[in-house]
N, CA, C and O atoms as a GROMACS GRO file, in nm:
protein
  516
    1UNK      N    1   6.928   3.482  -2.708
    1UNK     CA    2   7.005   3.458  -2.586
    1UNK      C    3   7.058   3.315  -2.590
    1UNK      O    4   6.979   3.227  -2.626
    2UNK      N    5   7.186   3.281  -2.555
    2UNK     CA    6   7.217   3.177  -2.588
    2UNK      C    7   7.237   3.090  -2.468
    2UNK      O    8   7.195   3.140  -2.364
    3UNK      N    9   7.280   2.997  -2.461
    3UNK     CA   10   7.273   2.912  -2.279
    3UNK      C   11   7.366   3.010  -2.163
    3UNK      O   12   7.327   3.045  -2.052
    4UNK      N   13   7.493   3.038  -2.225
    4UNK     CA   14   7.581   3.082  -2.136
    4UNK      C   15   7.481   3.224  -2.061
    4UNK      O   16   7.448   3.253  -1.946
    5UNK      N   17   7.463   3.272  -2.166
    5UNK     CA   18   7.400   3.430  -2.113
    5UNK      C   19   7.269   3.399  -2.015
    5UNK      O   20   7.237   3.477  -1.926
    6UNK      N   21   7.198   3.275  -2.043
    6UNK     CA   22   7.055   3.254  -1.957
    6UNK      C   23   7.114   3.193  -1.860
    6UNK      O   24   7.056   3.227  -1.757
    7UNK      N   25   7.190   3.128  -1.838
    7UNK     CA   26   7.289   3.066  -1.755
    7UNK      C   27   7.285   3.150  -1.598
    7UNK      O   28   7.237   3.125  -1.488
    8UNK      N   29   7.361   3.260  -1.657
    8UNK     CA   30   7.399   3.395  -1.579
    8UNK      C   31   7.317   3.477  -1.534
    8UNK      O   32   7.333   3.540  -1.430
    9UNK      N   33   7.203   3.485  -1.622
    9UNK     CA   34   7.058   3.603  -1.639
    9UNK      C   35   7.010   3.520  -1.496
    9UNK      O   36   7.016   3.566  -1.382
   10UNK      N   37   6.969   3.410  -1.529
   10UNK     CA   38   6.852   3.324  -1.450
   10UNK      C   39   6.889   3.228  -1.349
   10UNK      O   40   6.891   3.109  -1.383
   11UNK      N   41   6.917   3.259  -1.231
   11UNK     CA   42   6.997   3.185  -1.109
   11UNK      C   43   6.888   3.007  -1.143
   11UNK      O   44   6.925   2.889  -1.145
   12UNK      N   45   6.765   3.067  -1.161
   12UNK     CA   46   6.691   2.892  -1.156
   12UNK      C   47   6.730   2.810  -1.235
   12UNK      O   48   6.744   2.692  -1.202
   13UNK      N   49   6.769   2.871  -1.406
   13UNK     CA   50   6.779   2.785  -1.503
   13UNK      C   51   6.941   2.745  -1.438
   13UNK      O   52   6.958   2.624  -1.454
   14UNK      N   53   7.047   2.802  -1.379
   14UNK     CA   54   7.126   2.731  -1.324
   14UNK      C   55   7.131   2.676  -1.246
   14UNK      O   56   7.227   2.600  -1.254
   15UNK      N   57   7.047   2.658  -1.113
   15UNK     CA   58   7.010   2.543  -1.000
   15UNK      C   59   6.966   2.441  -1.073
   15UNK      O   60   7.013   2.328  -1.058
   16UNK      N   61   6.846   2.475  -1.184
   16UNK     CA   62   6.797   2.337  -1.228
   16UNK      C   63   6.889   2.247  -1.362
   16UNK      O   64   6.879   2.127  -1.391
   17UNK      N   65   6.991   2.370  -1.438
   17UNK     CA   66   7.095   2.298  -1.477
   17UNK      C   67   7.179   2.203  -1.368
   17UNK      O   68   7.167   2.080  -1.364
   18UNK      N   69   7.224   2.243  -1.323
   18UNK     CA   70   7.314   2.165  -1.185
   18UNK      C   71   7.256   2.068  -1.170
   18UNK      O   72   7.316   1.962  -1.193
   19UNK      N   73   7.118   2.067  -1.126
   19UNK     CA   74   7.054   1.951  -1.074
   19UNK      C   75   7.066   1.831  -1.139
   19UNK      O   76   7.102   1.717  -1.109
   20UNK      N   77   7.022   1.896  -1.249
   20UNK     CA   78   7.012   1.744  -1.375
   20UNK      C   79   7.142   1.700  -1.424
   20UNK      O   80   7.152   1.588  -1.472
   21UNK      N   81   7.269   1.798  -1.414
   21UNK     CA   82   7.384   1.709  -1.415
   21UNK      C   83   7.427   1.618  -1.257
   21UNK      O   84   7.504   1.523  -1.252
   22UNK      N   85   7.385   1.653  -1.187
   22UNK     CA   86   7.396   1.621  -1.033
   22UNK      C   87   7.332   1.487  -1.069
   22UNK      O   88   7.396   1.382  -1.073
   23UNK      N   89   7.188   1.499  -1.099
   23UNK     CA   90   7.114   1.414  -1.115
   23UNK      C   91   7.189   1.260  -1.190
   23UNK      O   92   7.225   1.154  -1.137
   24UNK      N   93   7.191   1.304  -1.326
   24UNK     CA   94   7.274   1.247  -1.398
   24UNK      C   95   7.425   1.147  -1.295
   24UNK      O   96   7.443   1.026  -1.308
   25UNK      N   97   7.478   1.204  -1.237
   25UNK     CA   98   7.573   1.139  -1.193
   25UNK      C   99   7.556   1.063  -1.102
   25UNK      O  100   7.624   0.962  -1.082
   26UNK      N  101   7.434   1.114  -1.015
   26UNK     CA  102   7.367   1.040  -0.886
   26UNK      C  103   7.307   0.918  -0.920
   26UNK      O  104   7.302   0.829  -0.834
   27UNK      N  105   7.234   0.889  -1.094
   27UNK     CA  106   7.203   0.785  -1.124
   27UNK      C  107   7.245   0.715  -1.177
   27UNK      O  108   7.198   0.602  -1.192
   28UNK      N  109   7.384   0.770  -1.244
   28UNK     CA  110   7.480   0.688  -1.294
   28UNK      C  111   7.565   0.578  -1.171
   28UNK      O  112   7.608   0.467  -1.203
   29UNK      N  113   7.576   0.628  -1.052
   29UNK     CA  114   7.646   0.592  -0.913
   29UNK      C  115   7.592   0.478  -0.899
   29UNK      O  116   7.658   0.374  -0.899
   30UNK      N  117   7.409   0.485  -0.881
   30UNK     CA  118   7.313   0.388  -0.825
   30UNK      C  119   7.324   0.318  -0.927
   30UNK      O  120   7.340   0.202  -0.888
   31UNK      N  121   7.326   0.322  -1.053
   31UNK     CA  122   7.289   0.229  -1.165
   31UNK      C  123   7.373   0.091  -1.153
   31UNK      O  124   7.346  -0.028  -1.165
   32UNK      N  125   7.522   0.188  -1.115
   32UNK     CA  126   7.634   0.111  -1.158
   32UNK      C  127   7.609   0.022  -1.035
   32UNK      O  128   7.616  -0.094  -1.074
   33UNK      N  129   7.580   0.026  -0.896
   33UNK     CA  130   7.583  -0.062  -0.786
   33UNK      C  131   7.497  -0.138  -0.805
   33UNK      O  132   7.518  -0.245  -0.747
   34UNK      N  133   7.369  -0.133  -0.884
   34UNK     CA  134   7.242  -0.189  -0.884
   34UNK      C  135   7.277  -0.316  -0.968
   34UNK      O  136   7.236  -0.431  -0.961
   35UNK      N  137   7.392  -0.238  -1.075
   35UNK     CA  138   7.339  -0.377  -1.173
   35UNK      C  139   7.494  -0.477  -1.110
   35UNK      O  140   7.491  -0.598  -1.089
   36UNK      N  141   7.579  -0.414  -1.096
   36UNK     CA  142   7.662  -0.536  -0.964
   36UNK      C  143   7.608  -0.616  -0.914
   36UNK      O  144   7.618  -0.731  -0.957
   37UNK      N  145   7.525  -0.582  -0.795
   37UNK     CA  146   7.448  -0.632  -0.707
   37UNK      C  147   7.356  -0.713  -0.739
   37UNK      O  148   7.349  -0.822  -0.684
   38UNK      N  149   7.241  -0.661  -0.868
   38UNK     CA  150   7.165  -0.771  -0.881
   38UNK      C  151   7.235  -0.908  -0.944
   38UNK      O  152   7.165  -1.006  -0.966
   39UNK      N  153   7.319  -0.907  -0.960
   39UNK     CA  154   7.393  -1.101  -0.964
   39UNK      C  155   7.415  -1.151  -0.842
   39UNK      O  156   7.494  -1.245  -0.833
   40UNK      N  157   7.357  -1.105  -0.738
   40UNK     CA  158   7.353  -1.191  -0.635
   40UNK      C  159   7.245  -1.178  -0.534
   40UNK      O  160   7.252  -1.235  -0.425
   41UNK      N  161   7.122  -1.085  -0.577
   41UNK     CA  162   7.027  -1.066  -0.492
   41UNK      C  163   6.921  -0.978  -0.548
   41UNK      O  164   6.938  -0.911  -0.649
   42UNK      N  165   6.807  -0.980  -0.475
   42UNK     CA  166   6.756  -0.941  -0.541
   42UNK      C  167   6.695  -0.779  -0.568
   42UNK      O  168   6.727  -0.688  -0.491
   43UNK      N  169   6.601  -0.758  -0.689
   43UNK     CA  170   6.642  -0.638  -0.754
   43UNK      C  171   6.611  -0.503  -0.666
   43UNK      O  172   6.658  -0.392  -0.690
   44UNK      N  173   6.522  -0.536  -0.563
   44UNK     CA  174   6.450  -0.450  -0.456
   44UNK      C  175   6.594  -0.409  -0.366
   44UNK      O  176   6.626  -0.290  -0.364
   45UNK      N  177   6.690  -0.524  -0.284
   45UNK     CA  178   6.762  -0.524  -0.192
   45UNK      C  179   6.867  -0.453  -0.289
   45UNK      O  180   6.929  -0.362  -0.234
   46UNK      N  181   6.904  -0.480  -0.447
   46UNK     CA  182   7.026  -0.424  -0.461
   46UNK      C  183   6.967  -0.239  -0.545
   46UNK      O  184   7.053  -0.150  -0.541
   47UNK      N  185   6.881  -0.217  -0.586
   47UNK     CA  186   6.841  -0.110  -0.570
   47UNK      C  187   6.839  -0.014  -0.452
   47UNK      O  188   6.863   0.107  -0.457
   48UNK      N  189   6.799  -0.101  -0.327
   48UNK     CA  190   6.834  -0.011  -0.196
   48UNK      C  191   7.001   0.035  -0.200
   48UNK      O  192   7.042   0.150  -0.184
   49UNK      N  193   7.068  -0.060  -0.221
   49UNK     CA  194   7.222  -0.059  -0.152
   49UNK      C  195   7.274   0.067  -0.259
   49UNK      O  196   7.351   0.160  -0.238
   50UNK      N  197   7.190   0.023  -0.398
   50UNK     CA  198   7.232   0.163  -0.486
   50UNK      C  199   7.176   0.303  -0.440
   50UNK      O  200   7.251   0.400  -0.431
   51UNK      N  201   7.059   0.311  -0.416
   51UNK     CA  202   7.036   0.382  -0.363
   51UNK      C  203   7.105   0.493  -0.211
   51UNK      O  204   7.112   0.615  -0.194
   52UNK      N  205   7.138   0.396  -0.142
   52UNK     CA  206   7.202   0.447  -0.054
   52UNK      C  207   7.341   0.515  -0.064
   52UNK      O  208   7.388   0.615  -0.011
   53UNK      N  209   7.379   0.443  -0.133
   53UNK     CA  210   7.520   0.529  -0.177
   53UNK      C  211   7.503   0.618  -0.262
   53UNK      O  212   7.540   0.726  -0.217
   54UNK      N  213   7.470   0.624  -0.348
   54UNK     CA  214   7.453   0.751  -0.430
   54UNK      C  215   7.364   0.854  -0.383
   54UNK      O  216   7.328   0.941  -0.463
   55UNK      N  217   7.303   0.858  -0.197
   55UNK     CA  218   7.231   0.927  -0.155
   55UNK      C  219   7.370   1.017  -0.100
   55UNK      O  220   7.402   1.132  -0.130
   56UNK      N  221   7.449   0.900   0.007
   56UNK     CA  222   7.582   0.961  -0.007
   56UNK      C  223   7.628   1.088  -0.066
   56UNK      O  224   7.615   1.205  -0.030
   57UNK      N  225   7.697   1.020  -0.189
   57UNK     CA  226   7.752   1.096  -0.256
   57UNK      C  227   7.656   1.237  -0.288
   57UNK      O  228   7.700   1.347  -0.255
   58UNK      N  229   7.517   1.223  -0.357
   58UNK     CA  230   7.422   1.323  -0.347
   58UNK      C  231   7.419   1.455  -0.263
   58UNK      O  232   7.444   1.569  -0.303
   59UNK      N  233   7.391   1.422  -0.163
   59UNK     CA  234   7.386   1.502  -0.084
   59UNK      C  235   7.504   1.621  -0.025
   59UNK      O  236   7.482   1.727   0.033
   60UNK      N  237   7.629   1.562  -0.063
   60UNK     CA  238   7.734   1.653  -0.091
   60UNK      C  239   7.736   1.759  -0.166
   60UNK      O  240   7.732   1.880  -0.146
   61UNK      N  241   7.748   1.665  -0.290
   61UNK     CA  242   7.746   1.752  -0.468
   61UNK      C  243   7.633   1.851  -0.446
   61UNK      O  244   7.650   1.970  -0.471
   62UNK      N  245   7.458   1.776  -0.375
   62UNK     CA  246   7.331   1.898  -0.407
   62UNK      C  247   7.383   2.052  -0.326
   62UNK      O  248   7.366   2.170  -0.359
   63UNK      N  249   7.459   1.981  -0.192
   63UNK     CA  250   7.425   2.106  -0.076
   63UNK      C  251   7.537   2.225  -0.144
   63UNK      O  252   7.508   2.344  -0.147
   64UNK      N  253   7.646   2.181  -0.188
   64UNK     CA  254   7.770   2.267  -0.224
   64UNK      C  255   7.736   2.316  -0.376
   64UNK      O  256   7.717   2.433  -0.408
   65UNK      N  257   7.732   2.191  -0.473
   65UNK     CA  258   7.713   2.225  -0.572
   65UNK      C  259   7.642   2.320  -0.679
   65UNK      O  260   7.681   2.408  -0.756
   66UNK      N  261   7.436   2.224  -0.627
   66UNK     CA  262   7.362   2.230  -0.692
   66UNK      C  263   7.304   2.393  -0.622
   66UNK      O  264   7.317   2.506  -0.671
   67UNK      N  265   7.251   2.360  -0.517
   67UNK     CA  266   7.236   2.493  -0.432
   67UNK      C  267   7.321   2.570  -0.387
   67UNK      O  268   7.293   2.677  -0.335
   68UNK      N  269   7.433   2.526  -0.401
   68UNK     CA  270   7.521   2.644  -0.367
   68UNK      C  271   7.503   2.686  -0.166
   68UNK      O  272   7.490   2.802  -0.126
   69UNK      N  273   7.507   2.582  -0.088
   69UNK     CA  274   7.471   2.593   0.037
   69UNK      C  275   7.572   2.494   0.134
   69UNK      O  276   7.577   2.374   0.111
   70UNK      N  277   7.644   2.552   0.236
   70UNK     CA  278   7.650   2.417   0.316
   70UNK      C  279   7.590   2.338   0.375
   70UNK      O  280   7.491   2.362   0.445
   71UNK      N  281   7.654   2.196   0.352
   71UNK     CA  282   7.546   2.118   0.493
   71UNK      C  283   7.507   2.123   0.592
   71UNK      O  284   7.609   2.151   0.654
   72UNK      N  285   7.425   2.117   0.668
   72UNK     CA  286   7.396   2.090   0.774
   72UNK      C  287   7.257   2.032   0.826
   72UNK      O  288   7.162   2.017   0.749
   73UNK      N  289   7.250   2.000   0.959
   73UNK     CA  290   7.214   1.845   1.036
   73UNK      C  291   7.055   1.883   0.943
   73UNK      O  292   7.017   1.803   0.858
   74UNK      N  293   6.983   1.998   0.970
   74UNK     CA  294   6.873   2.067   0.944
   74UNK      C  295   6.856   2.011   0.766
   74UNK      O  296   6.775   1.925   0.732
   75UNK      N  297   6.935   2.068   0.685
   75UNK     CA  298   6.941   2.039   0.492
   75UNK      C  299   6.935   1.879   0.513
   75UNK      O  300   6.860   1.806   0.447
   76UNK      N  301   7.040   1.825   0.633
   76UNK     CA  302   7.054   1.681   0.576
   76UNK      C  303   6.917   1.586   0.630
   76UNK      O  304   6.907   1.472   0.586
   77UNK      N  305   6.797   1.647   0.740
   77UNK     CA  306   6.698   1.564   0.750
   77UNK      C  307   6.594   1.659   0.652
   77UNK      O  308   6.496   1.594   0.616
   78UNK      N  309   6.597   1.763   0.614
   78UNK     CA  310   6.525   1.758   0.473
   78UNK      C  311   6.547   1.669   0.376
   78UNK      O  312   6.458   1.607   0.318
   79UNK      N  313   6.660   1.660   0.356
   79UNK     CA  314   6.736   1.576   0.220
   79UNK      C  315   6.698   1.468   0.243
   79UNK      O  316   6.616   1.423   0.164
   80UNK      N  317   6.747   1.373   0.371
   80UNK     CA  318   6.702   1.267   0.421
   80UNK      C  319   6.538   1.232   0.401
   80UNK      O  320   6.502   1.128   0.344
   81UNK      N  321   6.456   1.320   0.448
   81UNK     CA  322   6.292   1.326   0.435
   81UNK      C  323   6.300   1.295   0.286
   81UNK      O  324   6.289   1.176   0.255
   82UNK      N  325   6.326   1.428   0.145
   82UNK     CA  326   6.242   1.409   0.029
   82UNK      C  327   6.321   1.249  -0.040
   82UNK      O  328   6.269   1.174  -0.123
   83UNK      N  329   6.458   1.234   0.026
   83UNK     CA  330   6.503   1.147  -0.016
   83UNK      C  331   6.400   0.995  -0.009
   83UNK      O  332   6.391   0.916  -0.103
   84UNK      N  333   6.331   0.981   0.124
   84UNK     CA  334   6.248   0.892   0.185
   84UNK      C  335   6.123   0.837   0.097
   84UNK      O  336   6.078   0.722   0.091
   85UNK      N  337   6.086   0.940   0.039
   85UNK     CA  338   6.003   0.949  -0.052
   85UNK      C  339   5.976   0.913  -0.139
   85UNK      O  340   5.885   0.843  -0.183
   86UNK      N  341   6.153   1.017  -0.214
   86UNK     CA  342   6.175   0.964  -0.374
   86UNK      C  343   6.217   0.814  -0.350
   86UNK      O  344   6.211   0.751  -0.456
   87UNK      N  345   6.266   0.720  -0.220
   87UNK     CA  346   6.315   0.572  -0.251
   87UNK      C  347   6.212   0.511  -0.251
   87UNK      O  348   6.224   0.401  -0.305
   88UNK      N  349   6.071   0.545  -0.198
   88UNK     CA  350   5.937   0.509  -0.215
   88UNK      C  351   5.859   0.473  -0.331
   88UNK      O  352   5.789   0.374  -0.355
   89UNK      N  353   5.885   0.573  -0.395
   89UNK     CA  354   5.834   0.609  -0.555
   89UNK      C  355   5.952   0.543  -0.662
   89UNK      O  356   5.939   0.493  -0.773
   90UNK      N  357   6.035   0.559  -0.602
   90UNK     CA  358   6.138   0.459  -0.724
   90UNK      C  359   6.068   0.280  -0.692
   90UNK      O  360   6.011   0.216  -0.780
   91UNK      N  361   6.087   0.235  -0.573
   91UNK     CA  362   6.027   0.139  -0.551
   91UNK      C  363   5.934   0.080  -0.630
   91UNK      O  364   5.957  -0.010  -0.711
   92UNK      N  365   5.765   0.163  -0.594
   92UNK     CA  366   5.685   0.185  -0.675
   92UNK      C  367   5.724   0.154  -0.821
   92UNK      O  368   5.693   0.041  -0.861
   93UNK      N  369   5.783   0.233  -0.902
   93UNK     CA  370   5.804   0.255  -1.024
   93UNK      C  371   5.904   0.101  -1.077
   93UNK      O  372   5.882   0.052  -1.188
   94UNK      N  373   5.992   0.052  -0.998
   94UNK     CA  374   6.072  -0.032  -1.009
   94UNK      C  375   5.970  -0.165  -1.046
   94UNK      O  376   5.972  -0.217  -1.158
   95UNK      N  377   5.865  -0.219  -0.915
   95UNK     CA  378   5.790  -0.307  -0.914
   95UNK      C  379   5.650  -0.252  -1.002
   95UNK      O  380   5.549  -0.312  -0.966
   96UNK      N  381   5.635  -0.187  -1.069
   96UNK     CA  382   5.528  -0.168  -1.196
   96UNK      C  383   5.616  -0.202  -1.330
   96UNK      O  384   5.571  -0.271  -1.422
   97UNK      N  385   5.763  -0.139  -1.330
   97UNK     CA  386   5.823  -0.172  -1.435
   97UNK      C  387   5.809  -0.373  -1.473
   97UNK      O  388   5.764  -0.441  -1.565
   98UNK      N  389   5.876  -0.397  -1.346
   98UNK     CA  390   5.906  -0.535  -1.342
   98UNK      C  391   5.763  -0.615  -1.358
   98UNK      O  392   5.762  -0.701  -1.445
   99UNK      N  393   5.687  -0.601  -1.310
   99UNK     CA  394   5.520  -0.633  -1.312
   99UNK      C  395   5.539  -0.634  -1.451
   99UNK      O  396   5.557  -0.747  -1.495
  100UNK      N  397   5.540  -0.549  -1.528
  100UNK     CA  398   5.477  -0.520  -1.685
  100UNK      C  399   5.578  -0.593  -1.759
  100UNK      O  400   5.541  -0.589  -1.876
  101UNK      N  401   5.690  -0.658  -1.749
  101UNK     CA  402   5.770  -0.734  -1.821
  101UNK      C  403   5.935  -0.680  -1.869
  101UNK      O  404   6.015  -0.740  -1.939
  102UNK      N  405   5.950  -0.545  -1.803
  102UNK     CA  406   6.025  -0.500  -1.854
  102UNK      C  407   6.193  -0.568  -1.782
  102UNK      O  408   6.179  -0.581  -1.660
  103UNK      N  409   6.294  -0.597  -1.814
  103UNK     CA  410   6.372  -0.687  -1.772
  103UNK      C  411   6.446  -0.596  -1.652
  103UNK      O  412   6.477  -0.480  -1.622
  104UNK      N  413   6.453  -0.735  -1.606
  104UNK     CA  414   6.548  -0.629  -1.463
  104UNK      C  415   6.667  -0.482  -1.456
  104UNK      O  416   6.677  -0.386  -1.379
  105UNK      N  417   6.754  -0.530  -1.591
  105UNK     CA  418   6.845  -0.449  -1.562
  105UNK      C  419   6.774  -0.319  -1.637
  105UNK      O  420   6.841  -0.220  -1.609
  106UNK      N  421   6.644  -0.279  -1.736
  106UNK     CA  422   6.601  -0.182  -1.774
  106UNK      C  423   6.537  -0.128  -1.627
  106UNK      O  424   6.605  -0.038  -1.577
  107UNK      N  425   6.430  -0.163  -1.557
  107UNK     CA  426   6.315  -0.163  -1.510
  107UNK      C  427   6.371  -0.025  -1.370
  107UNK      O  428   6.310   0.073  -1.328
  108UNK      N  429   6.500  -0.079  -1.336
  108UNK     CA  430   6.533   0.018  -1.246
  108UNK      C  431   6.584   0.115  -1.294
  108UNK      O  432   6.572   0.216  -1.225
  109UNK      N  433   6.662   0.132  -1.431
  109UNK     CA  434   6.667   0.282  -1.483
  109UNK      C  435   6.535   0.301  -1.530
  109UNK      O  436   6.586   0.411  -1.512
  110UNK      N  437   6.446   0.307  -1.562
  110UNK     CA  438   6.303   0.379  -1.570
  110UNK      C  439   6.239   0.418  -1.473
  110UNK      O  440   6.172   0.522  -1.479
  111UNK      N  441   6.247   0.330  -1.347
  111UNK     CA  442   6.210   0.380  -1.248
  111UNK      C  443   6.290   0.496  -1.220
  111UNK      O  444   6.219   0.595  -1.203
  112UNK      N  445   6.400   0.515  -1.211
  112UNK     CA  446   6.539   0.613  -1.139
  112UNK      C  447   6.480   0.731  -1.240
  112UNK      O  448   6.491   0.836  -1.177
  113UNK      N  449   6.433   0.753  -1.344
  113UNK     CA  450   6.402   0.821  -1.425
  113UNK      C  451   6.248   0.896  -1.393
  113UNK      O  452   6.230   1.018  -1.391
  114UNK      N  453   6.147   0.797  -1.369
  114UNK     CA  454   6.045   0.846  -1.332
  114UNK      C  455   6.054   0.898  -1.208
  114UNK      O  456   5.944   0.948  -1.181
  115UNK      N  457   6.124   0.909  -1.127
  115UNK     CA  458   6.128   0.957  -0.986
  115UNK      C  459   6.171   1.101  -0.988
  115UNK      O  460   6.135   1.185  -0.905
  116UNK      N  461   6.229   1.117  -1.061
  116UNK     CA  462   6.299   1.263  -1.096
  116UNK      C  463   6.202   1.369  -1.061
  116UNK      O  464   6.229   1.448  -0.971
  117UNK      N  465   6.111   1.374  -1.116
  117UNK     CA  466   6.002   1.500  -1.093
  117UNK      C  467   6.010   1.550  -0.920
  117UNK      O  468   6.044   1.652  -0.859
  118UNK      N  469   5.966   1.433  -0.892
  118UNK     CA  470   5.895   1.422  -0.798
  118UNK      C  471   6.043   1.480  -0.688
  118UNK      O  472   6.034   1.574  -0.609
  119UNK      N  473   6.160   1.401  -0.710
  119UNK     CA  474   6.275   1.473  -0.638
  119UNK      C  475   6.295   1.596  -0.641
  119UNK      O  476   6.290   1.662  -0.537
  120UNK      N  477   6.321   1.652  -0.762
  120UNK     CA  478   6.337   1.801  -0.788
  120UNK      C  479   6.241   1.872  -0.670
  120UNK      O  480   6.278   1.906  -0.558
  121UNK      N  481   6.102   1.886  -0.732
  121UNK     CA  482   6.038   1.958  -0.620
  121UNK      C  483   6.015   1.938  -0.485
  121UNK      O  484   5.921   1.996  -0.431
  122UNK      N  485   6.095   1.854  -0.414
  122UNK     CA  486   6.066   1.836  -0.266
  122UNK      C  487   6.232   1.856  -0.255
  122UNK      O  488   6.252   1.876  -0.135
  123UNK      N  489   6.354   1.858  -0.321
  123UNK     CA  490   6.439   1.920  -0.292
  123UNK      C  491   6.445   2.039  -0.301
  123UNK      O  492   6.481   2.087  -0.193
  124UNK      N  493   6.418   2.154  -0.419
  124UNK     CA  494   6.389   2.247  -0.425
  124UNK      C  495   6.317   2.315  -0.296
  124UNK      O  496   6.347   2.430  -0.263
  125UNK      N  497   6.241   2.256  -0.238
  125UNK     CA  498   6.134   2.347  -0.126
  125UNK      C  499   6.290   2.273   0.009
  125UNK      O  500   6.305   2.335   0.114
  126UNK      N  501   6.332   2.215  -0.004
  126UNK     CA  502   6.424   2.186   0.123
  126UNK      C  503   6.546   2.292   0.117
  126UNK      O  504   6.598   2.338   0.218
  127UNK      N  505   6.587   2.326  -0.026
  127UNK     CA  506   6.722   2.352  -0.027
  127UNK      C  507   6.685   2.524  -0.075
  127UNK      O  508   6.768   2.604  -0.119
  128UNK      N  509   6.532   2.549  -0.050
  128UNK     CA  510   6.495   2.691  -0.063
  128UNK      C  511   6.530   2.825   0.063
  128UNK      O  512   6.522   2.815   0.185
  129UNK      N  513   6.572   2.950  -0.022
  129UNK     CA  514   6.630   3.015   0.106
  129UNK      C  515   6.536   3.142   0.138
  129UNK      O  516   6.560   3.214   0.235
   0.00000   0.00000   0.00000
């Protein structure tokens, strides 16, 4: 069976395809604001500001795209909630990176990376029908 055909067979392996290109673009968004930003502040405050916008944009692409659902007020304080979370745990992950030596402009893509898990399944249970 080749991708296209599991693609089609398996509605999950295509939500969770979606996701990770979703994903992918959502951290490409934040990356790009983060590393702007940190030349003038610091890496916590411009990680938020990335963060926030690419929650933005996110939350569009997940509700239409990834799930295949429209928005509404209900999806967007789920989204909002696991979102709360995952900026928690990126945090986390950001200030262990930086702790351990790893340089600023790496430390927040590893974090943005390690957070992933943890997003998937608390979006998944939000954007479940």
């Amino acid at each position: 069976m080749n991708i296209k055909e599991l693609y089609r067979s398996d509605p999950k392996y295509g939500q969770f395809l979606r996701f990770c290109i979703n994903g992918v673009l959502a951290v490409c968004i934040q990356y790009a604001v983060y590393l702007v930003c940190i030349r003038w502040m610091n890496e916590f405050v411009a990680n938020t500001i990335g963060y926030f916008i690419s929650f933005c944009c996110n939350f569009v692409i997940t509700s239409y795209w990834t799930f295949k659902s429209k928005p509404s007020w209900k999806r967007l304080t789920g989204f909002g909630g696991s979102h709360v979370i995952n900026y928690f745990v990126q945090q986390m992950f950001l200030a262990l990176f930086l702790y351990i030596g790893i340089g600023k402009e790496w430390a927040a893509l590893f974090a943005m990376g390690s957070a992933v898990p943890v997003n998937f399944c608390l979006l998944h249970f939000v954007y479940r029908k």
